[in-house]
N, C-alpha and C positions, 0 to 999 in steps of 0.2 A: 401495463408496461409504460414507461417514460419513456417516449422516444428525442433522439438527440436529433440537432439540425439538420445531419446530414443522411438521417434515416425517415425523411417523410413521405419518400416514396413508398418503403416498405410500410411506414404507420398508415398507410391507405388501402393497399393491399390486404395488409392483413384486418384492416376494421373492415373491410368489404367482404371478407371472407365469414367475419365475425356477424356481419349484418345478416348474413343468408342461413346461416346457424340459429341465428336468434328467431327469426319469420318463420324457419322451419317448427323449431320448439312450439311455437303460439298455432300454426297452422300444420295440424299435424298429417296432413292428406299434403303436405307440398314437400318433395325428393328434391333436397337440392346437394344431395354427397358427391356428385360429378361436378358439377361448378366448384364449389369448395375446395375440393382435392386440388382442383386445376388450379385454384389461386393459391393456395399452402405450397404447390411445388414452384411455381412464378415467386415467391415470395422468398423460399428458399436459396432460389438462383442467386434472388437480386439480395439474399443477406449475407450467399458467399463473395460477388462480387465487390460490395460495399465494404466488408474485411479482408478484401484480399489482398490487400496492398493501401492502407492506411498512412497517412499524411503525420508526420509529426502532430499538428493541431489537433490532427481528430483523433489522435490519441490521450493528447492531452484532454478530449471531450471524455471520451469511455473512463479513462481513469478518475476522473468527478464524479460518473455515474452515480446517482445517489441510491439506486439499489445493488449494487454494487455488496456484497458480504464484506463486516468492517471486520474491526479488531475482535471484537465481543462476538459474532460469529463464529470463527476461528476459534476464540479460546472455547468457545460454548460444547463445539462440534469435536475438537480435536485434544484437548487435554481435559485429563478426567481429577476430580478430589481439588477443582481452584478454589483457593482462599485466598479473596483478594485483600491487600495490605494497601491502608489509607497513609494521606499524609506524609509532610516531608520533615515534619518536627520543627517546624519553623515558626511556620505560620499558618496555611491552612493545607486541605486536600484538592487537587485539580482534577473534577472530573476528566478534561481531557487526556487522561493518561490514565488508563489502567492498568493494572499489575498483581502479581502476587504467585504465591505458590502454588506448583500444580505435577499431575505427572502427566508425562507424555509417553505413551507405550508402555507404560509402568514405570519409567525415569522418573525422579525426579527432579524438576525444573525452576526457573523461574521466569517468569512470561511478564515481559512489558510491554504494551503498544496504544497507539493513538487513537482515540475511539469520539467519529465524527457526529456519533447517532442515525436516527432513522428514520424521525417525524420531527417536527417542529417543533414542539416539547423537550426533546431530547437532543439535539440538536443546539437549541441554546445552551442546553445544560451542559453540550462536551464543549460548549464554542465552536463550536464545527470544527475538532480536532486542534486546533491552535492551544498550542499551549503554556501557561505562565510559568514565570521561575519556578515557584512551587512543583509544577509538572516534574522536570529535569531534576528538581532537588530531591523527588521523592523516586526516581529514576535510580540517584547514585545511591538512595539508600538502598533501593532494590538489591542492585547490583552489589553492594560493598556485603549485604546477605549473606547472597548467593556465593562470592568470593569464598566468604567465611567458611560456609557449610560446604563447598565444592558445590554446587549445583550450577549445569548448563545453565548460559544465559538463552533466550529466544523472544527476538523483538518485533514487531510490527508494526510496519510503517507506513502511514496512511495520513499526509498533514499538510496543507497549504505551508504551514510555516510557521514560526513559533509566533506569539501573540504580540506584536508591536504598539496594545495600548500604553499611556501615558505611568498606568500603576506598576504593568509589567515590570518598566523601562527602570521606574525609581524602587522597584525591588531588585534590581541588579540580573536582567535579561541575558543581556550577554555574557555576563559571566557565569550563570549558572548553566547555560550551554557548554560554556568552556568546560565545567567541570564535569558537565555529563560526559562530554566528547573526550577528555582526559580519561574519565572512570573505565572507559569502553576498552580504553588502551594497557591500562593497568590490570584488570582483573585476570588472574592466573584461572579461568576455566573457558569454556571454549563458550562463543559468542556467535550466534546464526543471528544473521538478519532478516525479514522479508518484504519487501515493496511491494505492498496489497493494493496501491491507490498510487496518490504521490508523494512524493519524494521529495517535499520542498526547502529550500537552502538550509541552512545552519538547523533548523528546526528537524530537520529527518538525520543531520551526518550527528547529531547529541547521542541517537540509536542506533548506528547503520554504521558506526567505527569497528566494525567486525571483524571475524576471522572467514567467513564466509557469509555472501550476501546474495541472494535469490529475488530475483521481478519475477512478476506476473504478466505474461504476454506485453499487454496492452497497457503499464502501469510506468508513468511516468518517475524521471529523476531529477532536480535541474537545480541550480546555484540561486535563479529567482525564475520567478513567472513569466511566464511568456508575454503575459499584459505587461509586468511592471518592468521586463527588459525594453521592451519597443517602447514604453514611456519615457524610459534614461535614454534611448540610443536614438529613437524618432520623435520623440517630442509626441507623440500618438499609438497609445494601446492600442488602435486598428489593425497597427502592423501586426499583430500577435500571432497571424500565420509565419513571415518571414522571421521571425524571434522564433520561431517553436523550431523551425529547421537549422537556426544557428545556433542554438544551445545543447543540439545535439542529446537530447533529455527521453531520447526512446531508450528500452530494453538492447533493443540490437545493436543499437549505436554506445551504447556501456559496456556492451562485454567482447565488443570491440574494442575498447581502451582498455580495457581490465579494473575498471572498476566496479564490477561486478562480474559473479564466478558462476550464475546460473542464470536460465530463463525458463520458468514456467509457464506450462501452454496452459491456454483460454480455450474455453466450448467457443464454437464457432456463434459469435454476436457477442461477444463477453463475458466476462463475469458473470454479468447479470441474467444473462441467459442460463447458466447455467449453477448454479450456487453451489449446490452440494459437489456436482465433478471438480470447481475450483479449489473448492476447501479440502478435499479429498486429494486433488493435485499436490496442493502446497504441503498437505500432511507427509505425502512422500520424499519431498522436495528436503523437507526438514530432517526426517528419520533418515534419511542419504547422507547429509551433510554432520548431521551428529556423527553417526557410523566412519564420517573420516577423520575427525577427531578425535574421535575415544581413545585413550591410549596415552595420548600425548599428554606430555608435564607440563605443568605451569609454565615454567621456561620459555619453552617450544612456543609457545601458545601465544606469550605473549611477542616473542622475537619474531614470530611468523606474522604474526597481529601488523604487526610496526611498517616490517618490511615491506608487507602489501600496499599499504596507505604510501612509505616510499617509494614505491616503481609504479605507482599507479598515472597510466596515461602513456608511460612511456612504450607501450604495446604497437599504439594508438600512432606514436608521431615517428617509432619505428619504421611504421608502415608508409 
């Protein structure tokens, strides 16, 4: 287990708990299940009280978490027969974007989302979820598919941000957001989204232009970083705590504004505590949100699409 900053109390506990396990296995004449027990329930205490009321920042920590179950999890565990589909017909294929055809409960779909990797290997390979023009271009092709053939879109969002090197920038970055973030709007079937991780600016709304949008407990949304806000506004990324509470980038604080329509619950420690109940969560989360769509025309879809993205916030300054 990787533990995060503010879990090194518990990373001691529980390695201590771990210590007395180990000594027992080597010396087998030494009982130590009464000690042990008694630090697994001290440790327990101290991992409901550590989530039991989480700080913007440290949320923004958990939703980094690098074991955390990514994109590729998700499709692995929850849609059956994927064929993922390369390439944006341009130029090249962007690992950091996967996609392709699949069913979901026997539907069939089409699933796109950000995939950060899982070792260092892999990891370069997606760019740690950032991803280049090609990404997005090979996104609207997705999606202009799916249009086609009617098949649900279902996207997964998981991304610091789209990729601000030099090559991105002169293959036309910004605009190839534009036209994911356009696609999203245009397609006459119905479009779930879901924040597995984070949700970072123009790089997550290219997928996250929905009819319905679902977080993950503990899974960040925000316009930029908490680092690179407090670098514009303070002249010093230090600030990144006071920038995490002013960007307002939790789950609770989104569906408070209405920019998002669901919040899915976390095993208590995270994600990462728990993989399978997360993934298992969000599979519900999705087949709910399909089931309120089904039915609806193109039309509808796209009109109700729109309108959301227009009254979004206005919940929020209502209040």
């Amino acid at each position: 287990m990787n533990y995060l900053e503010f879990e090194k109390p518990l990373a001691e506990i529980e390695g201590k708990a771990e210590e007395l396990r180990a000594m027992a296995r080597t010396n087998t004449g030494m009982d130590v299940t009464k000690e042990a027990e008694q630090l697994d329930r001290k440790a327990e205490q101290l991992l409901k009280d550590l989530y039991k009321d989480l700080t913007p920042w440290r949320k923004c920590q958990v939703a980094r978490h690098p074991e955390r179950p990514h994109a590729k999890d998700y499709i692995e565990q929850l849609f059956q027969e994927y064929t993922p589909l390369a390439g944006d017909r341009g130029f090249s294929d962007d690992h950091a974007v996967m996609g392709g055809l699949a069913r979901f409960n026997d539907t069939p779909v089409m699933v796109i989302g950000h995939e950060k990797g899982n070792d260092t290997k892999s990891r370069i390979e997606r760019n740690f979820g950032m991803a280049r023009p090609e990404g997005y271009r090979k996104a609207v092709r997705l999606m202009d598919m799916a249009h086609r053939f009617q098949l649900p879109v279902i996207t997964l969002i998981d991304t610091p941000g789209a990729y601000p090197g030099k090559g991105a920038e002169e293959r036309g970055q910004a605009e190839a957001i534009a036209r994911s973030t356009a696609k999203c709007l245009e397609i006459g079937v119905p479009l779930i989204s879901v924040i597995i991780g984070e949700g970072g600016s123009g790089g997550a709304v290219a997928f996250a232009t929905a009819n319905r949008i679902a977080m993950l407990e503990h899974s960040v949304y925000s316009v930029i970083s908490p680092e690179g806000c407090a670098s514009i506004l303070w002249k010093d990324a230090e600030k990144m705590r006071e920038a995490a509470e002013a960007l307002r980038l939790t789950a609770q604080d989104l569906q408070k504004l209405g920019v998002i329509d669901r919040i899915v619950k976390e095993p208590m420690g995270g994600a990462q505590r728990g993989r399978k109940e997360t993934v298992e969560a969000v599979g519900k989360a999705i087949e709910t949100m399909l089931k309120e769509l089904s039915g609806k025309k193109p039309e509808a879809l796209i009109r109700d699409r729109r309108q959301k993205f227009l009254d979004m916030g206005s919940k929020g300054l209502a209040a």
